[in-house]
N, C-alpha and C positions, 0 to 999 in steps of 0.2 A: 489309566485303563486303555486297552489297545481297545481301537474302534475298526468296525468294520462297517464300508457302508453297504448301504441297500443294495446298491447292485451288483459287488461285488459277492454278497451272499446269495442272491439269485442267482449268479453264474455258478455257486458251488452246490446249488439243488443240483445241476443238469452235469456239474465235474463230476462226485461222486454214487450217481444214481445214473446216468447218461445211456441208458443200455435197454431197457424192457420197461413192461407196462405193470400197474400195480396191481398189488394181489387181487384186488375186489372184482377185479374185470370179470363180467359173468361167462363162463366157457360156451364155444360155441361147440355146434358135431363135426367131427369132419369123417363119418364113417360113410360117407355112399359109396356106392357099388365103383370099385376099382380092379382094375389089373384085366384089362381088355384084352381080347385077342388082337393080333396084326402080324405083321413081318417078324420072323427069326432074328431075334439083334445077333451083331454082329462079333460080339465081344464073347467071351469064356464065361460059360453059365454056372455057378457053383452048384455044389450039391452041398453042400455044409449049409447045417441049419442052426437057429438061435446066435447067439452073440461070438460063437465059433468064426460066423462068415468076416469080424471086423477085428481078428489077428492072423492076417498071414504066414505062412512058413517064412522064414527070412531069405531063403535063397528065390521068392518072387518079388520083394518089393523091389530090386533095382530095376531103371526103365526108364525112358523119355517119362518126363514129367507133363501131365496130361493127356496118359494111355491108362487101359484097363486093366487092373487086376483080376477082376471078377465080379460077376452080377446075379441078382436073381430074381424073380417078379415078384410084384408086392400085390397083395391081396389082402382089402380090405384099409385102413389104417396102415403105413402115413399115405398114401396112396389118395390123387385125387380122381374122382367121378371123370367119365366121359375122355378116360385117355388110359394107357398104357403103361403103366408105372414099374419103376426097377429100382433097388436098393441097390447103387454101385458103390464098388471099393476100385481105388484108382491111386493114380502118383502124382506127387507134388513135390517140394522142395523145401526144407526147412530153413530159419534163419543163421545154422549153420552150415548150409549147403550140401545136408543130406538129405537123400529120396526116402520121402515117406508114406504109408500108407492112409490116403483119406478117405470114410465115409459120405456119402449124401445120398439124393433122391434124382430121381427124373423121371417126369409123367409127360407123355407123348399123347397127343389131340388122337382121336381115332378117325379114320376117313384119308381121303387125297393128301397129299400137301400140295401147296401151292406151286406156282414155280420158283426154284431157286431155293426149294423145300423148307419145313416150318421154322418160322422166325422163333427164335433162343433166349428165355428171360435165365439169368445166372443169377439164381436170388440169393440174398447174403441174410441170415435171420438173428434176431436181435438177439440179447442175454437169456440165455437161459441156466449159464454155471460154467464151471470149467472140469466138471466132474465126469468121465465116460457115462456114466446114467442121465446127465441132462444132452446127450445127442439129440436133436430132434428128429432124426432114423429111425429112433426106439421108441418113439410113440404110437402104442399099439394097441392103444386103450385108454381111458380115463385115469388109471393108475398113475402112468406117467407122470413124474413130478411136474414137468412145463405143461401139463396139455391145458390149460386152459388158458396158455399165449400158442401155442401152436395151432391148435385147432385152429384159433380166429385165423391166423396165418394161413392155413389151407384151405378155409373161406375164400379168400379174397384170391387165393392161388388159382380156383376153380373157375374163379372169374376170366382169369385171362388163358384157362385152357379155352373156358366158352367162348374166347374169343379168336382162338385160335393160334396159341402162343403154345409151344413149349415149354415147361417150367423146370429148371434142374433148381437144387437146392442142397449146398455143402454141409456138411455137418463142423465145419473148419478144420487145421490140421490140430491132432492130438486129442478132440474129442468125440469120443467113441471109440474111436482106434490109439494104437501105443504110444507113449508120447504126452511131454506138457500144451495144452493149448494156448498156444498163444494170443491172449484174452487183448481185442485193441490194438494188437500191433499189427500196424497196418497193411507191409507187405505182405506179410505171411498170411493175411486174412483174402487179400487180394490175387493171390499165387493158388487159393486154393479156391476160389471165386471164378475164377477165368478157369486154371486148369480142369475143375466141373462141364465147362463149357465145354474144352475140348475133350473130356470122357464122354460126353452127350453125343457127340457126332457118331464116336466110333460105338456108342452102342447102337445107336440108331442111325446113321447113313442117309435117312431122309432130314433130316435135321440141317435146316445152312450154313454158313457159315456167319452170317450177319448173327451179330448179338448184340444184347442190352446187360447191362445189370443193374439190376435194382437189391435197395436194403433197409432196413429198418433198425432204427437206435444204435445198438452195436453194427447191424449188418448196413445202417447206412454212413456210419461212417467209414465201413470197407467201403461200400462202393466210390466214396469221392476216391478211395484210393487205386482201387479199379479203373475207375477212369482215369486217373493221372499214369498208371502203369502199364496195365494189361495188355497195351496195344504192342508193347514192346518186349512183354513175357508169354504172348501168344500171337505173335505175326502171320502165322497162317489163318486165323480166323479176323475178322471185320468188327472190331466193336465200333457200335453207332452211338452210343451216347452210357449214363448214367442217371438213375432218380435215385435219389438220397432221400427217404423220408426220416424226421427227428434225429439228425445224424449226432452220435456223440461228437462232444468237442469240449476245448476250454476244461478237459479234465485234471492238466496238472495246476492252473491256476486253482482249482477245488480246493486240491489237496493240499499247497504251500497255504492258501485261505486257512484251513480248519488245522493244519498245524501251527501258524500263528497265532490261532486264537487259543488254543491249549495252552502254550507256551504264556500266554498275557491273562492265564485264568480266565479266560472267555467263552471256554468251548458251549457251555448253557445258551449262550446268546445264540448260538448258531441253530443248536438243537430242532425251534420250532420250524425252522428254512429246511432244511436238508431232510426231517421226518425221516424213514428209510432208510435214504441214501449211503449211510453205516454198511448195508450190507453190501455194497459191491467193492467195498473194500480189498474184502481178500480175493476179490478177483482178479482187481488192476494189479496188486502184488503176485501175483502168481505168472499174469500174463507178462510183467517186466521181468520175471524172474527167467524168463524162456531168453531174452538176450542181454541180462546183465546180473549179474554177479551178487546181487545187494541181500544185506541182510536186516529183515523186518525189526528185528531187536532192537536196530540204531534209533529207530522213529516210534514205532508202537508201543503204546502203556501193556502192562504185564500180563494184562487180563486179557488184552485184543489178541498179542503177542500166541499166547496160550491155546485161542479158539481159530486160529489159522488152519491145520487141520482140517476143519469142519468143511472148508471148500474143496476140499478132493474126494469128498464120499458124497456130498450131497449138492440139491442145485436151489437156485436164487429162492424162490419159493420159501422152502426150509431153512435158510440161509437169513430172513425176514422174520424167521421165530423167536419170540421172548426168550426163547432158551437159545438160541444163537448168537448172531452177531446185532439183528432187530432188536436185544434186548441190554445189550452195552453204555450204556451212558455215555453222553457225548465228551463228558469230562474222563473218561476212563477209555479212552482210544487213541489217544497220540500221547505220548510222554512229552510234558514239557520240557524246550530245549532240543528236541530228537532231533536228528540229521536225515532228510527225506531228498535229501538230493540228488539221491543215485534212483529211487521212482521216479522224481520232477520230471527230472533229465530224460526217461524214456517216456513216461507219458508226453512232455510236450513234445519228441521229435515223432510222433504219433499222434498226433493234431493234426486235422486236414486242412485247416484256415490256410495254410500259408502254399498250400499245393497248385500245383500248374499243370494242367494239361490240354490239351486238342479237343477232346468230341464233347459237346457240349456234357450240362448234367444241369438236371433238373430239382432243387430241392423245396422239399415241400415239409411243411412246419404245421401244430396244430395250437392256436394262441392260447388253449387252456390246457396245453403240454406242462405238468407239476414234474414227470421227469426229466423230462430235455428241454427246459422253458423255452418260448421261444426268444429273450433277450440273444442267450447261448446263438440259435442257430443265425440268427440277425448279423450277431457279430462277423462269424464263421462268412457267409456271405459277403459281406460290406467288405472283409477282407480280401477275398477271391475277385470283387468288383473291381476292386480298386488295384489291381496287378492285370485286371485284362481279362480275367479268364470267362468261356463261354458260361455263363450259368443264370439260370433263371430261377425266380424264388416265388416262392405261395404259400401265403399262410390262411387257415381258417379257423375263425370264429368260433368258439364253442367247442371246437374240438380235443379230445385231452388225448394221450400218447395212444392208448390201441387205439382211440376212435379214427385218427387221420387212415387208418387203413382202409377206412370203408369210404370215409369222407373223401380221400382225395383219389377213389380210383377212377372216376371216371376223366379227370383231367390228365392220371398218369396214363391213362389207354388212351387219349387223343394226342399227350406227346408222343408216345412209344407208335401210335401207327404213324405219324407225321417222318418221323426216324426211320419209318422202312417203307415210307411211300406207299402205306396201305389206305 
């Protein structure tokens, strides 16, 4: 009987779940009073309304990659309190090195800016699908499939307008707008992370050039990539650092885990470990699918194979349903024997463990994390230490995957002012 040990099946909770918080998470509101008056931004105001605004005519997407396509104010939802809020559509670069059109947000403090005008968070946000309806753009209501991991996220977003931060927030490339999204891989999450940044400036001018980025699950493992890159895919802007909260990692270790275990008649064993984590499956395949070639039929049992599909109309949430991929048996998800090589292979060169960069990064972990455990981020870390790199690590007590958002804001707002000498 193939044996799997203990720790290696705790690293495969946080492989194939590695991204967002679980369903039970109570929703918070995030509908206060948004979309303040201030200065004329600077950028081309649409007049297209509804989901029209996030398909451009083709003869506008070409364009330096972090300019504006078009913007428009947001009122009400996704929109935070006590700042100035815009739906931009902007350019970035896909991992075949075409200009593409991306989605996000950006809410501007209301009042002065400081000198040197208001400091920049480039937020990267965790899983919410890879389906154009799970954009977190299009949360305009309760409806919305994600909102109740969004909303908490504009929670805490609110936090650091009140403190006087700018917040832009991508919707990454390919979803909401045309295009596969490239779910986890890392540049192309980091390309459109930074390139927000610099759509932020030119819609608002008061905005500085100094930035941060921060991310959560999915969005924190962009940011370790943000910070290994950014500096070098947007030169004209200053990034001062990176907070990585629950950053995905150790995701293709998961998946070699749980198709060995199939293969050795094991997969039951794993079941009670991973709970969930079944359904982010056809995400990581989708997202490998944006830069390589592979096909699911080689690795997947017939019935997984079948409900693949299911992740291009709908988002994580529904994706968690008995009638989806939540409802598959662990023994009826990899075909014994399958060949998963061609995922492995992109998931781990999408691993941030082994990454290198300059401006520090901050990661921060929650010890009663069931999706991103914190073994996972340990590892990730101990890696990064051990090659040099600046990074500092925090974990808390008690905390499980949304809770580190609230948990750890107040030390992420005493690193990020420390980083701009506030």
């Amino acid at each position: 009987m193939y044996r799997l040990t203990g720790h290696l099946a705790v690293i495969l909770a946080a492989a194939l779940a590695g991204v967002a918080g679980p369903a039970s998470a109570a929703p918070v509101s995030g509908d206060a009073p948004a979309g303040a008056t201030g200065p004329a931004p600077a950028a081309p105001v649409s007049d297209e309304s509804g989901l029209a605004f996030y398909t451009p005519e083709a003869d506008r997407v070409p364009g330096p990659h972090g300019t504006v396509i078009q913007l428009r104010p947001i009122t009400g939802d996704p929109g935070l309190p006590g700042a100035r809020n815009y739906l931009v559509l902007y350019r970035s670069v896909d991992m075949q090195g075409e200009t593409v059109a991306v989605s996000g947000t950006l809410a501007v403090p209301e009042g002065i800016p400081p000198p040197g005008g208001w400091p920049l968070i480039s937020w990267a946000h965790g899983t919410t699908g890879v389906a154009d309806v799970c954009a977190p753009s299009r949360d305009t209501s309760p409806e919305f499939p994600a909102h109740d991991y969004t909303s908490l996220v504009r929670a805490t977003q609110a936090q650091w307008i009140a403190a006087g931060y700018a917040v832009a927030q991508t919707d990454y490339q390919g979803l909401g707008t045309p295009g596969p999204h490239g779910y986890l891989i890392g540049t192309a999450e980091q390309r459109a992370v930074a390139d927000m940044a610099r759509a932020a400036r030119e819609v608002e001018p008061e905005i500085g050039t100094r930035w941060v980025a921060m991310g959560h699950s999915q969005g924190g493992q962009a940011a370790v990539f943000t910070d290994a890159q950014a500096q070098a895919w947007a030169p004209d802007m200053q990034l001062l650092g990176a907070v990585a909260m629950a950053p995905a990692s150790h995701i293709g270790t998961g998946v070699q885990a749980s198709q060995a275990a199939a293969t050795a008649g094991a997969a039951t064993v794993l079941a009670p470990v991973t709970g969930g984590s079944t359904s982010f499956l056809p995400l990581l395949i989708r997202g490998a699918q944006t830069v390589s070639d592979l096909d699911p039929a080689r690795f997947l049992a017939p019935r997984s194979d079948s409900m693949l599909p299911l992740a291009d109309a709908t988002c994580i949430g529904q994706l968690r349903g008995k009638d989806s991929w939540g409802g598959i048996p662990a023994a009826e998800v990899f075909s014994p024997g399958g060949d998963d090589s061609a995922l492995t292979r992109v998931l781990n060169e999408n691993d941030p463990s082994a990454l290198t960069f300059a401006q520090p990064l901050l990661v921060l972990q929650g010890a009663a994390d069931t999706t991103v455990p914190a073994v996972a981020t340990t590892a990730m870390v101990a890696q990064q230490k051990l090659t040099g790199q600046p990074v500092q690590y925090r974990t808390y007590p008690g905390a499980d995957h949304r809770g580190l958002l609230a948990t750890s804001y107040p030390d992420a707002l005493n690193w990020v002012n420390a980083r701009f000498g506030r």
